[in-house]
N, CA, C and O atoms as a Tinker XYZ file with bonds, in Angstrom:
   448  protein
     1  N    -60.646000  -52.998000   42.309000    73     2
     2  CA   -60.913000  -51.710000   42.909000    64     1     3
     3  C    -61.736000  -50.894000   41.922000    63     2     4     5
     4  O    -61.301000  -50.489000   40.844000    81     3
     5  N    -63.271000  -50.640000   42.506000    73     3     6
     6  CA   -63.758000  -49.620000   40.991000    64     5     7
     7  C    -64.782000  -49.139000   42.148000    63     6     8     9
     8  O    -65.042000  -49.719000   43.203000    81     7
     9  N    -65.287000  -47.924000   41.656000    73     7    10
    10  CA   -66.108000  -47.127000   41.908000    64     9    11
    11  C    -67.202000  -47.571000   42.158000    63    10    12    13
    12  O    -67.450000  -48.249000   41.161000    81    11
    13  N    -68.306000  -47.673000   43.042000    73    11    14
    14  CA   -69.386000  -48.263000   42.895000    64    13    15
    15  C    -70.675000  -46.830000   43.003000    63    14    16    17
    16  O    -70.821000  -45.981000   43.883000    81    15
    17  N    -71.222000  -46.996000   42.073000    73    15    18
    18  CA   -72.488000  -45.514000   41.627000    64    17    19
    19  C    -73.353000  -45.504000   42.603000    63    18    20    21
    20  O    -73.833000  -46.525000   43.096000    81    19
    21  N    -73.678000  -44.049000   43.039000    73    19    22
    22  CA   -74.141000  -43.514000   44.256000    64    21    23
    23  C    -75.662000  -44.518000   43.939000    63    22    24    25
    24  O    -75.982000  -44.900000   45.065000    81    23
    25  N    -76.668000  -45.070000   42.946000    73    23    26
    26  CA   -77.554000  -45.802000   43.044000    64    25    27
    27  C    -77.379000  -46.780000   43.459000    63    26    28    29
    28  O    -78.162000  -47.175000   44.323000    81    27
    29  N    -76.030000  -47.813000   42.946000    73    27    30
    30  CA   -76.097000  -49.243000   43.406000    64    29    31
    31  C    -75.763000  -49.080000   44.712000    63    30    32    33
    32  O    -75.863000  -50.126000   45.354000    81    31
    33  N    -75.308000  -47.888000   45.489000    73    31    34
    34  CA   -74.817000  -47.778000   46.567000    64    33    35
    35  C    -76.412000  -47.719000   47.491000    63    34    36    37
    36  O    -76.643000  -48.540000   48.379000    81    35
    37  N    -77.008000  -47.063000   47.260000    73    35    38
    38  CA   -78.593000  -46.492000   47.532000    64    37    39
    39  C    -79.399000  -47.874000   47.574000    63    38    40    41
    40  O    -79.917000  -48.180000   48.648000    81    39
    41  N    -79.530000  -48.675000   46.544000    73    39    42
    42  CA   -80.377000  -50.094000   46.550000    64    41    43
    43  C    -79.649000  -50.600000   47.618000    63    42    44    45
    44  O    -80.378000  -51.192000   48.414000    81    43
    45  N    -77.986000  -50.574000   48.051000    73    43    46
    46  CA   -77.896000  -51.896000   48.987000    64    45    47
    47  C    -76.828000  -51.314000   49.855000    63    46    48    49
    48  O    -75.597000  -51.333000   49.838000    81    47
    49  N    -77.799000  -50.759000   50.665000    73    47    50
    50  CA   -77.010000  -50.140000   51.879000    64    49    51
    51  C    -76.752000  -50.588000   52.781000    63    50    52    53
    52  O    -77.579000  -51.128000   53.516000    81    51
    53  N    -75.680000  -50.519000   52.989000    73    51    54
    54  CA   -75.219000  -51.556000   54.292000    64    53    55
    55  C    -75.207000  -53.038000   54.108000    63    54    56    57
    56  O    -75.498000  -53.851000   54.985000    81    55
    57  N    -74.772000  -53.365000   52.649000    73    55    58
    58  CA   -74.832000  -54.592000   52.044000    64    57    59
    59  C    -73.577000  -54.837000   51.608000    63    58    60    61
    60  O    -73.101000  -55.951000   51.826000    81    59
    61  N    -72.738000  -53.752000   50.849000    73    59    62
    62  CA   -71.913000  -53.673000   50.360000    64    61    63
    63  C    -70.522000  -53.305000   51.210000    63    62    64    65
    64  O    -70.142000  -52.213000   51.633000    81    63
    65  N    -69.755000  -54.943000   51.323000    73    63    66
    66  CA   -68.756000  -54.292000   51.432000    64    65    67
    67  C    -67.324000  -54.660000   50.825000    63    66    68    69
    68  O    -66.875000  -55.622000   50.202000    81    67
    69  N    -66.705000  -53.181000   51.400000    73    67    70
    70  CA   -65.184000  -53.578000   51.034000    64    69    71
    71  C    -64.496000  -53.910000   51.612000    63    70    72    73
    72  O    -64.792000  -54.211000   52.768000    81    71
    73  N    -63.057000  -54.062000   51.099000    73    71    74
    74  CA   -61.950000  -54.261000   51.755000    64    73    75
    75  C    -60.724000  -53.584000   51.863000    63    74    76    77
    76  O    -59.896000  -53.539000   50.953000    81    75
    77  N    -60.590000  -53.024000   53.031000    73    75    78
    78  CA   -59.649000  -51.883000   52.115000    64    77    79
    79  C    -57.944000  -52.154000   52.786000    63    78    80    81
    80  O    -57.871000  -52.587000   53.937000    81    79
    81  N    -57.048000  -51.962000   52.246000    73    79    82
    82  CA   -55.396000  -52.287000   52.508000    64    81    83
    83  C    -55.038000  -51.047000   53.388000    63    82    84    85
    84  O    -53.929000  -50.549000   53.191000    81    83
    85  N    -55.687000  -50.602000   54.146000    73    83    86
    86  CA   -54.738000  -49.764000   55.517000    64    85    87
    87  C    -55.779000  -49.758000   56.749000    63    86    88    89
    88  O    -56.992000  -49.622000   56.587000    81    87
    89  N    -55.192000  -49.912000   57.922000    73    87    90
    90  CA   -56.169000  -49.526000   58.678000    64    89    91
    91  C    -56.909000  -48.150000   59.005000    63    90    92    93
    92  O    -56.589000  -47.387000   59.917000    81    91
    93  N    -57.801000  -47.994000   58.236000    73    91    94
    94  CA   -58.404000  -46.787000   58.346000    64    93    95
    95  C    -58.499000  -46.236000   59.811000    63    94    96    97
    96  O    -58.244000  -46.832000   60.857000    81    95
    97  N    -58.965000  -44.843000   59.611000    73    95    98
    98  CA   -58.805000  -43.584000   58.439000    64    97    99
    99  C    -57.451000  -43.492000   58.494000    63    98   100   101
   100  O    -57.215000  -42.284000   58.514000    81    99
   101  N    -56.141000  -44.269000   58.540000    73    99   102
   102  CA   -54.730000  -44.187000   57.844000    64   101   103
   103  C    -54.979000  -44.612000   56.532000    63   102   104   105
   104  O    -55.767000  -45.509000   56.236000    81   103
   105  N    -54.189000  -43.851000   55.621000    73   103   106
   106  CA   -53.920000  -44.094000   54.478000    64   105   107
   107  C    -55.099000  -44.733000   53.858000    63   106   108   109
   108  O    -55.355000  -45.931000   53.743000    81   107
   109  N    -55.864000  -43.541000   53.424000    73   107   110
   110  CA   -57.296000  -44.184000   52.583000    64   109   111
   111  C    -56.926000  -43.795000   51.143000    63   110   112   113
   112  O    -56.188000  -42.888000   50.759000    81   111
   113  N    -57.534000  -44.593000   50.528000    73   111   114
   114  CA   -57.239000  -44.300000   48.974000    64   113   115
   115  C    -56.236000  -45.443000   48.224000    63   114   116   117
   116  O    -56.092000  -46.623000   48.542000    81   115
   117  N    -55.594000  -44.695000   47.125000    73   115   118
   118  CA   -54.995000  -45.848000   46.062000    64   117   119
   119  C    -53.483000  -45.944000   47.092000    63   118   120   121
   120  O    -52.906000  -45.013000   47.654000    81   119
   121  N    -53.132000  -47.401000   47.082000    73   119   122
   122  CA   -51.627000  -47.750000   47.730000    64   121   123
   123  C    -51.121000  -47.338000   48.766000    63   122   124   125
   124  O    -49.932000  -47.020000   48.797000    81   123
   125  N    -51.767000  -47.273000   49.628000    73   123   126
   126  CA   -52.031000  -47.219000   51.150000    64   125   127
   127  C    -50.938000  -48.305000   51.640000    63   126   128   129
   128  O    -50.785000  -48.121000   52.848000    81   127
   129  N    -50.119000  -49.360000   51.191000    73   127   130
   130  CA   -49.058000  -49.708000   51.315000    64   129   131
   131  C    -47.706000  -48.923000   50.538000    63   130   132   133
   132  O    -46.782000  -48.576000   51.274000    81   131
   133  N    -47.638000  -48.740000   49.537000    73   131   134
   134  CA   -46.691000  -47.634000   49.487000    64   133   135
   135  C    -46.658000  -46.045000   50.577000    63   134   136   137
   136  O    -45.593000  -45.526000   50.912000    81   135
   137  N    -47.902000  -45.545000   50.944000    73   135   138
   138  CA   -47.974000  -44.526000   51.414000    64   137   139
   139  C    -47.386000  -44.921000   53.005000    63   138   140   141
   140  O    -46.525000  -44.264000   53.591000    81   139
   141  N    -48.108000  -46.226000   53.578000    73   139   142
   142  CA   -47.206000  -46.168000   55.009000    64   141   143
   143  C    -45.465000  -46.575000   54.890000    63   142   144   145
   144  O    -44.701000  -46.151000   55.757000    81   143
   145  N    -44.954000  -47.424000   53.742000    73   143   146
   146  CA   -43.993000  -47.754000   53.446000    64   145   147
   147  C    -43.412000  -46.453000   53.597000    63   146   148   149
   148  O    -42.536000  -46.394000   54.459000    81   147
   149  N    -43.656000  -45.463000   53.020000    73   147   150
   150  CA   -42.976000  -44.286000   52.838000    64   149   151
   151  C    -42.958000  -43.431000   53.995000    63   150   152   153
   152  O    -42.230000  -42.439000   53.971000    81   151
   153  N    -43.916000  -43.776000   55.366000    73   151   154
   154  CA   -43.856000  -43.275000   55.952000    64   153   155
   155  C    -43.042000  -43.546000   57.190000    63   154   156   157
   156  O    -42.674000  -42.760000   58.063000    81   155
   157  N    -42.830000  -44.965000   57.049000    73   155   158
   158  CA   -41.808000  -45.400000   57.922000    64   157   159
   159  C    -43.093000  -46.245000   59.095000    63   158   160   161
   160  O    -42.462000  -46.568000   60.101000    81   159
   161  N    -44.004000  -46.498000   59.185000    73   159   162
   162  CA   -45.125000  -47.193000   60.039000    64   161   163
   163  C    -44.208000  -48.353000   60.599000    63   162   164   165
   164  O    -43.251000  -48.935000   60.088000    81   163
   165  N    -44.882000  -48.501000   61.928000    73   163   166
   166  CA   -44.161000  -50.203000   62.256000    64   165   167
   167  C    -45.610000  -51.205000   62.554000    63   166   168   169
   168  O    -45.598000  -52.300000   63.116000    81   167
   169  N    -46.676000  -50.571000   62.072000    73   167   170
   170  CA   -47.913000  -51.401000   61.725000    64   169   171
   171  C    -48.334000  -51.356000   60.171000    63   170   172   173
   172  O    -47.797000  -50.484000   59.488000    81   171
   173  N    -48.949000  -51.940000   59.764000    73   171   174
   174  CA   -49.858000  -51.908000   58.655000    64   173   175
   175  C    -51.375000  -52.570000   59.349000    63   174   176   177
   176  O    -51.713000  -52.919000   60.480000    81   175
   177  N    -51.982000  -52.524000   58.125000    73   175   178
   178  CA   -53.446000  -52.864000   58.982000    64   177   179
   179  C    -54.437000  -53.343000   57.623000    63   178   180   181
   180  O    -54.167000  -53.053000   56.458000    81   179
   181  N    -55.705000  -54.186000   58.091000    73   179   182
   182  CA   -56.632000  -53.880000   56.851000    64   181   183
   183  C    -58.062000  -53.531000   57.644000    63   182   184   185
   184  O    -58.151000  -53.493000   58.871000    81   183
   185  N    -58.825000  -53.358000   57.002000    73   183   186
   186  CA   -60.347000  -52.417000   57.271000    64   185   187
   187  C    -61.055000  -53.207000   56.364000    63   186   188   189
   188  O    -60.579000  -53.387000   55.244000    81   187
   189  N    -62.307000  -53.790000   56.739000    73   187   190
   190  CA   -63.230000  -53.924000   55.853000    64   189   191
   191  C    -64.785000  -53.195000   56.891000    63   190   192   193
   192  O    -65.263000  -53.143000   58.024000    81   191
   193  N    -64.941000  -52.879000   55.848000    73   191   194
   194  CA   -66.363000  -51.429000   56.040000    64   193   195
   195  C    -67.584000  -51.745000   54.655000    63   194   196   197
   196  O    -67.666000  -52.368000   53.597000    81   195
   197  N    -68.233000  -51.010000   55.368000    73   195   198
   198  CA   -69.606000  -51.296000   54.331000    64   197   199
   199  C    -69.607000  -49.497000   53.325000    63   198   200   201
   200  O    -69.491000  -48.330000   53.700000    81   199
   201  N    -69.806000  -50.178000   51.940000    73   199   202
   202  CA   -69.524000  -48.855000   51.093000    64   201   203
   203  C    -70.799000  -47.924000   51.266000    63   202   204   205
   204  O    -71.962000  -48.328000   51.273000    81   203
   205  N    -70.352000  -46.516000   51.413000    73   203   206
   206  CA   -70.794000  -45.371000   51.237000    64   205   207
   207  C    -70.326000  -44.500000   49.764000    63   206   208   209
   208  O    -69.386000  -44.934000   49.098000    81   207
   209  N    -70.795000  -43.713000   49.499000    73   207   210
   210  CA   -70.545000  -42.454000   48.679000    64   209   211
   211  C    -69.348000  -42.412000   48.774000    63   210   212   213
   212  O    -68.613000  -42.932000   47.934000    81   211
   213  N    -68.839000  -41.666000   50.014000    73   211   214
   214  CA   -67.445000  -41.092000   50.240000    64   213   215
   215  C    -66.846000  -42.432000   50.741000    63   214   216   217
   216  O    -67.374000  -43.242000   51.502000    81   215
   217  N    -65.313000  -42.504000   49.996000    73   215   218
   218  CA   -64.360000  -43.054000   49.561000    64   217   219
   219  C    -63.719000  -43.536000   51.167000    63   218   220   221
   220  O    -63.265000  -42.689000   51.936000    81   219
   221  N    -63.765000  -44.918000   51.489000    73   219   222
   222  CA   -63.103000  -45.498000   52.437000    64   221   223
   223  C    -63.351000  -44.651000   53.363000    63   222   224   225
   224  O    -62.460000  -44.107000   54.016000    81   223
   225  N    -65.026000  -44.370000   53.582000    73   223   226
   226  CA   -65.405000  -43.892000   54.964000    64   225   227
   227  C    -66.518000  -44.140000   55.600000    63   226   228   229
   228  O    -67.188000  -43.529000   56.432000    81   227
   229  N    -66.624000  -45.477000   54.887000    73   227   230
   230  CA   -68.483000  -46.357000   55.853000    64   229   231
   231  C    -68.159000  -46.822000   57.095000    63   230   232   233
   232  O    -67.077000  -46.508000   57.591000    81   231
   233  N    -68.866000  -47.460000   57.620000    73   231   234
   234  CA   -68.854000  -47.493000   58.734000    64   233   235
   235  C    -68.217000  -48.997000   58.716000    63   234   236   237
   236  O    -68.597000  -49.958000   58.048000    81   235
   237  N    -67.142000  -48.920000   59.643000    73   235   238
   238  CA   -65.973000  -50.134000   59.650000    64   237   239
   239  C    -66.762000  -51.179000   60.533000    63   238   240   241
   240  O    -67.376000  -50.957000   61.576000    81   239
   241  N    -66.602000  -52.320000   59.888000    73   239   242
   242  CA   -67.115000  -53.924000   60.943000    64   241   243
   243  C    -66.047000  -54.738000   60.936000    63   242   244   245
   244  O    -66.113000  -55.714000   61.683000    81   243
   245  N    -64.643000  -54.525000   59.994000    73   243   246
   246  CA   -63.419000  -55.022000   61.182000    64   245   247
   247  C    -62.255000  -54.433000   60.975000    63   246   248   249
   248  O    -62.065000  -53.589000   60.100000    81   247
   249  N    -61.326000  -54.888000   61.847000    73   247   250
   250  CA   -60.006000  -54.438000   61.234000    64   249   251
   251  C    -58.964000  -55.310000   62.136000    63   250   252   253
   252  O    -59.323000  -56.103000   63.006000    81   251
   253  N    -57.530000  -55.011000   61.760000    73   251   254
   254  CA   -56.498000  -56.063000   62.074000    64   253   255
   255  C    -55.144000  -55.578000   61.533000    63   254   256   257
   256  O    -54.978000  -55.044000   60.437000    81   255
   257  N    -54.283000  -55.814000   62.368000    73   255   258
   258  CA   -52.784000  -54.894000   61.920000    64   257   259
   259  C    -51.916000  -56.119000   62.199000    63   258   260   261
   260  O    -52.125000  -56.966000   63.067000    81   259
   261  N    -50.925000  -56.079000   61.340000    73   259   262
   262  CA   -49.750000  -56.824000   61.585000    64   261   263
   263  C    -48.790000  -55.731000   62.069000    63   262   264   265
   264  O    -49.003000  -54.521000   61.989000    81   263
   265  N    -47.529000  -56.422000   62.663000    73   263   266
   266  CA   -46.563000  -55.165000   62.919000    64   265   267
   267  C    -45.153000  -55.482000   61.661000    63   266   268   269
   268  O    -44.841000  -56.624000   61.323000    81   267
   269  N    -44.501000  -54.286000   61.156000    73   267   270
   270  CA   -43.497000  -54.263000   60.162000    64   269   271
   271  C    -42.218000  -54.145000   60.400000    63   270   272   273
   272  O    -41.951000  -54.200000   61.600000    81   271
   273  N    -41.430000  -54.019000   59.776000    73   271   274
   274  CA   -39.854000  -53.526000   60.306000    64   273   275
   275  C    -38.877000  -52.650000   59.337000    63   274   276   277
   276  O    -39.002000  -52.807000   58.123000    81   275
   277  N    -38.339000  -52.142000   59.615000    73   275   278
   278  CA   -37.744000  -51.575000   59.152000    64   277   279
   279  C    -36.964000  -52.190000   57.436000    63   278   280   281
   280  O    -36.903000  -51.777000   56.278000    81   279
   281  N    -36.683000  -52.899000   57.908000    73   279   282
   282  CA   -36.064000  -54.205000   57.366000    64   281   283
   283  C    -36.935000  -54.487000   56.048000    63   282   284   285
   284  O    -36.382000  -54.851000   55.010000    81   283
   285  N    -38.033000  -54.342000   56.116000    73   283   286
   286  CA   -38.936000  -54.676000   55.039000    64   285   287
   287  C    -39.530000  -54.051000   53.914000    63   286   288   289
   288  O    -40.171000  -53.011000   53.766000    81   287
   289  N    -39.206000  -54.822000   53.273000    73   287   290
   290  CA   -39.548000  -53.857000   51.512000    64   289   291
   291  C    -40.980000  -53.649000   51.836000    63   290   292   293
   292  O    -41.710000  -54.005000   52.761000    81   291
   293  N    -41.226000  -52.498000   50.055000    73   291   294
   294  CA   -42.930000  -52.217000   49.898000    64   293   295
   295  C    -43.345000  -54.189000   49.898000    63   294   296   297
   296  O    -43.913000  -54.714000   50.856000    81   295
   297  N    -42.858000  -55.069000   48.488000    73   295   298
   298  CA   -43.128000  -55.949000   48.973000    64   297   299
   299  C    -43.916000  -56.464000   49.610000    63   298   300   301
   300  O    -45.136000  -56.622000   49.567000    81   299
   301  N    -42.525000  -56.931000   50.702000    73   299   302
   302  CA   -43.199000  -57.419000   51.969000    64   301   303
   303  C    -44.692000  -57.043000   52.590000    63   302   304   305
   304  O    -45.648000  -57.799000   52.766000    81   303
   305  N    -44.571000  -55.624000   52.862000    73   303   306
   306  CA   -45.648000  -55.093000   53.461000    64   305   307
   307  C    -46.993000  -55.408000   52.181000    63   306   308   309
   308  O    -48.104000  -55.454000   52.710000    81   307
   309  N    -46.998000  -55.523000   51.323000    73   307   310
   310  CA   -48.091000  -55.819000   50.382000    64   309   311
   311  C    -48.375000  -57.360000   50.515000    63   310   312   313
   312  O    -49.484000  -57.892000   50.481000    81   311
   313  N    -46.823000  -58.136000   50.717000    73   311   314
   314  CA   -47.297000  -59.905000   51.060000    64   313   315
   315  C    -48.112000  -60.238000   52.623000    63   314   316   317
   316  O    -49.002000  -61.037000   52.917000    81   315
   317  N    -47.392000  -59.284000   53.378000    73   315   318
   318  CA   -48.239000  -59.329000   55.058000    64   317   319
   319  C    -49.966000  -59.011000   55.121000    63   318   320   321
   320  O    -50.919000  -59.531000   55.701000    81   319
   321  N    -49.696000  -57.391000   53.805000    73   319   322
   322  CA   -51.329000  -57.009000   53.836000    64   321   323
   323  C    -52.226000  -57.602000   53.486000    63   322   324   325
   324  O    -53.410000  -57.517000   53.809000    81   323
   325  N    -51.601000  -58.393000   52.642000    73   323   326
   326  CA   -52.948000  -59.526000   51.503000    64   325   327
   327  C    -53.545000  -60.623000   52.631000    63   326   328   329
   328  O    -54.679000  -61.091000   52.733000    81   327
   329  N    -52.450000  -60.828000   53.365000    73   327   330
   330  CA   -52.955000  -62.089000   53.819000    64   329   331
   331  C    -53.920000  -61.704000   54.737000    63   330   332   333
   332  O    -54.844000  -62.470000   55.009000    81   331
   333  N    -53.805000  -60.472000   55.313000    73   331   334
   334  CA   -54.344000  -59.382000   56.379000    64   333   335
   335  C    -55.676000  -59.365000   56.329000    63   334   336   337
   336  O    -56.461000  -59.654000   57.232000    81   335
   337  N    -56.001000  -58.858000   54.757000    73   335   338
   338  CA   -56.873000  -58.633000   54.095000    64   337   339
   339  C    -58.141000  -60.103000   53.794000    63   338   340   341
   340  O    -59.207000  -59.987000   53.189000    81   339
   341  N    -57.753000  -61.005000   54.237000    73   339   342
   342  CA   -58.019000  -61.955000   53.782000    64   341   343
   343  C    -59.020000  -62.459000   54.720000    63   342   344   345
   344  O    -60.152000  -62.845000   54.431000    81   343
   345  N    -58.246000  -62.393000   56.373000    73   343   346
   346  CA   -58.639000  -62.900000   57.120000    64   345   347
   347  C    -59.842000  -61.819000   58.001000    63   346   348   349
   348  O    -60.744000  -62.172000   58.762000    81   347
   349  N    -59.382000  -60.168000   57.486000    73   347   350
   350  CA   -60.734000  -59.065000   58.063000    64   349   351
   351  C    -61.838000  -59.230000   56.997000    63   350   352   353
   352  O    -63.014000  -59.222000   57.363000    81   351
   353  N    -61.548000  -59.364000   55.824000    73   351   354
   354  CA   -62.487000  -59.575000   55.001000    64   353   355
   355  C    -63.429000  -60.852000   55.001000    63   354   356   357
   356  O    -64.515000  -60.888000   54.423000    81   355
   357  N    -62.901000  -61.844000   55.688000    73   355   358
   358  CA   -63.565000  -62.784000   55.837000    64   357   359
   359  C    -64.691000  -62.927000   57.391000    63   358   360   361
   360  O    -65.865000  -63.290000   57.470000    81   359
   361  N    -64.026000  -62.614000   58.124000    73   359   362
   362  CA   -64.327000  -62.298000   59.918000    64   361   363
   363  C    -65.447000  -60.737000   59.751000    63   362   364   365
   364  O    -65.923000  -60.227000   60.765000    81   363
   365  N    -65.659000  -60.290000   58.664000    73   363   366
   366  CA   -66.593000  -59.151000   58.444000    64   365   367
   367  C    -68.048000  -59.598000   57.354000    63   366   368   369
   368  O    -69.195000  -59.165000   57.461000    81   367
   369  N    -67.562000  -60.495000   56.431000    73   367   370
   370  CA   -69.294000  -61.330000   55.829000    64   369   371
   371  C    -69.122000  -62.512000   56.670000    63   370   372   373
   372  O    -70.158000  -63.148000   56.470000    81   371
   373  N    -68.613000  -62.978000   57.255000    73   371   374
   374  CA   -69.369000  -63.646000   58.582000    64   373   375
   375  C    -70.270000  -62.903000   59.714000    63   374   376   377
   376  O    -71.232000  -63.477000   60.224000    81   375
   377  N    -69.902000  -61.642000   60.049000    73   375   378
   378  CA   -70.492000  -61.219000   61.307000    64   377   379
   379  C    -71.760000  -60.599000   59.877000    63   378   380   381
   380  O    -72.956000  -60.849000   60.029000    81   379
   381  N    -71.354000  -59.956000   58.821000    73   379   382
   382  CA   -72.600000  -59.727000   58.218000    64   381   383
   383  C    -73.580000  -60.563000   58.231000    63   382   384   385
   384  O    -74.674000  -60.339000   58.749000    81   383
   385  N    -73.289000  -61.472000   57.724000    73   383   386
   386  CA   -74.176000  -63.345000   57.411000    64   385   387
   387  C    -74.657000  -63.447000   58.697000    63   386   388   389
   388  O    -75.886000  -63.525000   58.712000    81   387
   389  N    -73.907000  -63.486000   60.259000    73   387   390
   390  CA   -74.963000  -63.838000   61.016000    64   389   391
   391  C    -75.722000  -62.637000   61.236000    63   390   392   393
   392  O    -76.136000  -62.635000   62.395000    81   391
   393  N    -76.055000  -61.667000   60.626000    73   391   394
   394  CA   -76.612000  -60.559000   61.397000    64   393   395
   395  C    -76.290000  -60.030000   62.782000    63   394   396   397
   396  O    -77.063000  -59.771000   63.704000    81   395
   397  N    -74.548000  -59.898000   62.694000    73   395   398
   398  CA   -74.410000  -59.612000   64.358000    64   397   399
   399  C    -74.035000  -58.199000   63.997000    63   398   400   401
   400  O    -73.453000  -57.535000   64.854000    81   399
   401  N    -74.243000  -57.785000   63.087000    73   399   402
   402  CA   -73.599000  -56.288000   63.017000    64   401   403
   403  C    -74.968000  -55.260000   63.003000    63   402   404   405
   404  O    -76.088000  -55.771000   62.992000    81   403
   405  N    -74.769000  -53.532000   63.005000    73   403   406
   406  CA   -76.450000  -53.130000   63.088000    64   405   407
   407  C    -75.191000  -51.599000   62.667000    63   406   408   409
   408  O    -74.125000  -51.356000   63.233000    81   407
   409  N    -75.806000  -50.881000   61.589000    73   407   410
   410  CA   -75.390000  -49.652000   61.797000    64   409   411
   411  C    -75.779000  -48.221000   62.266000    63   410   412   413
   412  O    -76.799000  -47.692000   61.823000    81   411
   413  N    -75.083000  -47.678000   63.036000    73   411   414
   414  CA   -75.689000  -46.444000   63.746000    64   413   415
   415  C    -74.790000  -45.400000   63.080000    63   414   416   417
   416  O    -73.865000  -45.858000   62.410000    81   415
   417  N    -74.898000  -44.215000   63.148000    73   415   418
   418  CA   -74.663000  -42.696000   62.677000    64   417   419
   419  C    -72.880000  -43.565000   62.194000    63   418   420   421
   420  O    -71.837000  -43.578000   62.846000    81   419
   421  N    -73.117000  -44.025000   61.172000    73   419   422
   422  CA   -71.752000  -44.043000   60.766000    64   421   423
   423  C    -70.362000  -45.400000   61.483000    63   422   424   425
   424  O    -69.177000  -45.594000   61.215000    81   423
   425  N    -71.141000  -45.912000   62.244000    73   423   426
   426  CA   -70.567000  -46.710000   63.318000    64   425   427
   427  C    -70.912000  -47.995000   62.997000    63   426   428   429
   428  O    -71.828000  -48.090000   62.180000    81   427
   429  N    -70.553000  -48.756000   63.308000    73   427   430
   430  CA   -70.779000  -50.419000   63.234000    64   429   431
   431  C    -71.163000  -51.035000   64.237000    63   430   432   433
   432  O    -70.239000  -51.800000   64.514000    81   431
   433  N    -72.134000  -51.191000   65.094000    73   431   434
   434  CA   -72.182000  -51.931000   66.510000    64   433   435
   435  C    -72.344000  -53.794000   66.095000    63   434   436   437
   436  O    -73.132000  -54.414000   65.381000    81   435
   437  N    -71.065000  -54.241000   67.030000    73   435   438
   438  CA   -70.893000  -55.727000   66.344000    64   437   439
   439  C    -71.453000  -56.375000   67.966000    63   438   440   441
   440  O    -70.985000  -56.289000   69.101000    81   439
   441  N    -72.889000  -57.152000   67.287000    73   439   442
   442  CA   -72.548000  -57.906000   68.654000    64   441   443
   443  C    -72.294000  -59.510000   68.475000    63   442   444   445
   444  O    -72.461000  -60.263000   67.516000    81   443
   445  N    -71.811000  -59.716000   69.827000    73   443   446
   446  CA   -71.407000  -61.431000   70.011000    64   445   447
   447  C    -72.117000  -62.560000   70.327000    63   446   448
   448  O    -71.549000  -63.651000   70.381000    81   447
């Protein structure tokens, strides 16, 4: 997780992306699994988006939620998210790679 500088952001726009551990715009930022843990959620989720300036708010090309339980530690919800994370992050530089994605005012249009 590190900062990426408003230039390297500028050379490769709409190149760069992340992956982020909540389904956005829930819980953006650091431990977004502790924060829904604490909130009592019966989803978690992951987001992968292409980086902008502002912090876990480019324009999203996937996402995917598991559902939680009560029952379940922070943990857990961090062992469910990874794997979460794994499979949006992957299903998002694929649709990049084929060029099925195109970005508009902030939006992601994915086609099939």
């Amino acid at each position: 997780m590190q900062i990426i500088t408003p230039n390297l952001i500028a050379l490769y726009k709409n190149k760069i992306i992340n992956i982020h551990h909540s389904f956005l715009p829930a819980f953006p930022g650091a431990k977004p699994y502790h924060s829904a843990f604490k909130r009592g959620v019966k989803i978690i989720g992951a987001t992968s988006h292409y980086v902008t300036e502002e912090l876990d708010e480019g324009p999203i090309i996937e996402q995917d939620i598991t559902r939680v339980l009560h029952s379940h530690s922070i943990e857990d919800f961090i062992m469910k998210g990874r794997d979460l994370e794994r499979i949006v992050l992957a299903r998002a530089i694929k649709l990049h790679c084929e060029r099925k994605t195109m970005v508009y005012a902030n939006k992601t249009v994915i086609f099939s």
